[in-house]
C-alpha positions in Angstrom: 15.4 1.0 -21.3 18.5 -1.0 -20.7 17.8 -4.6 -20.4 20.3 -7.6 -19.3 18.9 -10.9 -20.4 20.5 -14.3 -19.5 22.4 -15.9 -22.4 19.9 -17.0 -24.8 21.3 -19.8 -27.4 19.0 -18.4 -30.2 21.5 -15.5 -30.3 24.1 -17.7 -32.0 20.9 -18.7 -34.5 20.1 -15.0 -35.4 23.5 -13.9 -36.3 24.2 -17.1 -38.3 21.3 -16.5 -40.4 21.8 -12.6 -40.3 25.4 -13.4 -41.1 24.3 -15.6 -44.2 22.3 -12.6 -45.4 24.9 -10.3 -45.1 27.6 -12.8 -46.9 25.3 -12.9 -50.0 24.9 -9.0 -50.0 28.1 -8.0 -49.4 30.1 -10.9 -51.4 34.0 -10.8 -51.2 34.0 -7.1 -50.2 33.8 -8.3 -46.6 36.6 -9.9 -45.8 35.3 -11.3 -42.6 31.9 -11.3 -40.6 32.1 -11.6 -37.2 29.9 -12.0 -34.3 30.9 -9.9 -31.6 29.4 -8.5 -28.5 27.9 -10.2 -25.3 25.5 -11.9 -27.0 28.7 -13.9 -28.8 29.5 -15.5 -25.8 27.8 -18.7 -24.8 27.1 -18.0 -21.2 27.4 -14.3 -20.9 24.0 -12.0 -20.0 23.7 -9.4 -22.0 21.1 -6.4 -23.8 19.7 -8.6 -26.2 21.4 -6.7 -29.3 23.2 -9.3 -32.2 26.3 -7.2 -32.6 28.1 -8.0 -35.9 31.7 -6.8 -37.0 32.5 -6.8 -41.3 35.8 -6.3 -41.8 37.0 -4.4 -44.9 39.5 -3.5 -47.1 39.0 0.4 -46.9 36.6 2.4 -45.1 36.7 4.8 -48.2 34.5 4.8 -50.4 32.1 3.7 -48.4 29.6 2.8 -51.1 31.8 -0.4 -52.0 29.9 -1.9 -49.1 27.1 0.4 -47.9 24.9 -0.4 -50.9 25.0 -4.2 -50.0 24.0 -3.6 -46.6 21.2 -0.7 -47.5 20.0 -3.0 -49.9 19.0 -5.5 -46.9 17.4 -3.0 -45.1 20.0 -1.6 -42.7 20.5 2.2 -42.3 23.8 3.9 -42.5 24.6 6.4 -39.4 27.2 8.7 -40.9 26.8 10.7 -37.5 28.4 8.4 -35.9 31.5 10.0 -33.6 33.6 6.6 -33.8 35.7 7.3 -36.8 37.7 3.9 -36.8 34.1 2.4 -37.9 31.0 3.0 -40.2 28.1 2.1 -38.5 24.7 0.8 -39.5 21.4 -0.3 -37.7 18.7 -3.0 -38.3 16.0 -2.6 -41.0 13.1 -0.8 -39.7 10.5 -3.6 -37.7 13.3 -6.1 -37.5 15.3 -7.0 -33.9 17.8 -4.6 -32.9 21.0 -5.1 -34.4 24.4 -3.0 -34.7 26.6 -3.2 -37.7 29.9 -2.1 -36.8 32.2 -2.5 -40.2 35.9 -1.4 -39.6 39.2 -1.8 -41.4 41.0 -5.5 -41.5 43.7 -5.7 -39.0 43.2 -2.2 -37.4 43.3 -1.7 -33.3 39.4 -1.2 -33.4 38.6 -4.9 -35.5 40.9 -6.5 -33.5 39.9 -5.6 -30.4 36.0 -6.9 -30.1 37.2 -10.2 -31.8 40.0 -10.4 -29.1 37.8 -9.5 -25.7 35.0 -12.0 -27.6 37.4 -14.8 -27.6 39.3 -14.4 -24.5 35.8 -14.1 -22.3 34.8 -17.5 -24.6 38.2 -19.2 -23.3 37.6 -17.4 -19.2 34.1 -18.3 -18.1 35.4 -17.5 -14.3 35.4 -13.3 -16.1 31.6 -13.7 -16.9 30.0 -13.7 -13.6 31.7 -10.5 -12.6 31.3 -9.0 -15.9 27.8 -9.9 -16.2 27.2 -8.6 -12.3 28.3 -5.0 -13.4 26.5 -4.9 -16.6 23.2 -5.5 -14.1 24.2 -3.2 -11.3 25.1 -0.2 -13.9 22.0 -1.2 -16.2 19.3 -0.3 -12.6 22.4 2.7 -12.0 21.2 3.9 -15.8 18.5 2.5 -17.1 17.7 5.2 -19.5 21.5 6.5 -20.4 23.1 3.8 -22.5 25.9 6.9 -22.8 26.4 6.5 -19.1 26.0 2.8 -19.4 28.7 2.0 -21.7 31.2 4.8 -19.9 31.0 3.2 -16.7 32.0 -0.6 -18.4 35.3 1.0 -19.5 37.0 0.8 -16.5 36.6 -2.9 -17.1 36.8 -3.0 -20.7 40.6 -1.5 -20.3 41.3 -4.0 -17.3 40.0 -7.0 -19.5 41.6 -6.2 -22.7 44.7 -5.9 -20.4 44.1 -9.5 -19.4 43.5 -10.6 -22.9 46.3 -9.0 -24.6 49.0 -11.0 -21.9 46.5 -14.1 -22.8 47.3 -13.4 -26.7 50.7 -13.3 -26.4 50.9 -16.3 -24.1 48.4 -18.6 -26.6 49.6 -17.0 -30.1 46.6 -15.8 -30.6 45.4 -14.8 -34.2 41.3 -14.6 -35.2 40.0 -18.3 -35.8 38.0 -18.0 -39.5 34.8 -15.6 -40.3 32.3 -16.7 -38.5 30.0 -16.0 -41.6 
């Protein structure tokens, strides 16, 4: 079931020490470790998921950083239709998390760390944002498919928003957040 929680500070708590973990596994084969997502956003309600971004040299081979993480626990999901990302979820008994690693500097790593930091720099675009997420969570409260296809309406209207904001501000990543 599709849950919005209000913002919870321990989220920024859980990735930090998630984020530590990862660092030690993965070493200097991620090139950045990002928290991304809702829950990255001091304010913002949101499915209580820690969504974290590594960023990489290569996708290929994908063993250069898939045995790190698999050796924490998480599980690889090679079925995965995205193609711009490898994705891995939590260690089995642990709190759902999504590992989301994509290529340094391409459209798809850019793009969460962009929307994160412009919604962290607009608190006026959370309300609204966090109003739809509720509405289409009781609309689809068993279809995160459905879920997540009606937020891109406002995903493309935000990123919009955020790319004049990046060009206005020079905006560039700060540091890894882990």
């Amino acid at each position: 079931m599709i849950t919005i929680e209000s913002y919870n500070p321990a989220w920024a708590a859980e990735f930090a020490q998630l984020g530590l973990h990862l660092r030690n596994a993965l070493g200097d084969v991620a090139l950045r470790i990002d928290h991304i997502g809702s829950t990255a956003v001091v304010g913002l309600a949101a499915k209580p998921i820690i969504d974290i971004q590594i960023s990489v040299a290569a996708l290929e081979p994908v063993d250069l950083y898939r045995s790190g993480l698999e050796s924490l626990g998480y599980i690889y999901r090679a079925d995965n239709p995205e193609r711009t990302k490898r994705y891995f979820r939590e260690p089995p008994g642990t709190r759902r998390t999504h590992v989301h690693v994509r290529k340094l500097g391409s459209f798809s790593q850019q793009f969460p760390l962009l929307l994160r930091d412009y919604l962290r720099t607009h608190p006026a675009e959370l309300a609204p944002y966090e109003s739809l997420k509720r509405s289409l969570a009781a609309q689809h409260p068993h279809d995160r498919t459905a879920y997540t296809n009606a937020k891109l309406p406002w995903f493309w209207q935000t990123i919009q928003a955020a790319d004049t904001w990046s060009q206005t501000t020079a905006w560039e990543p700060g540091p890894s957040d882990a």
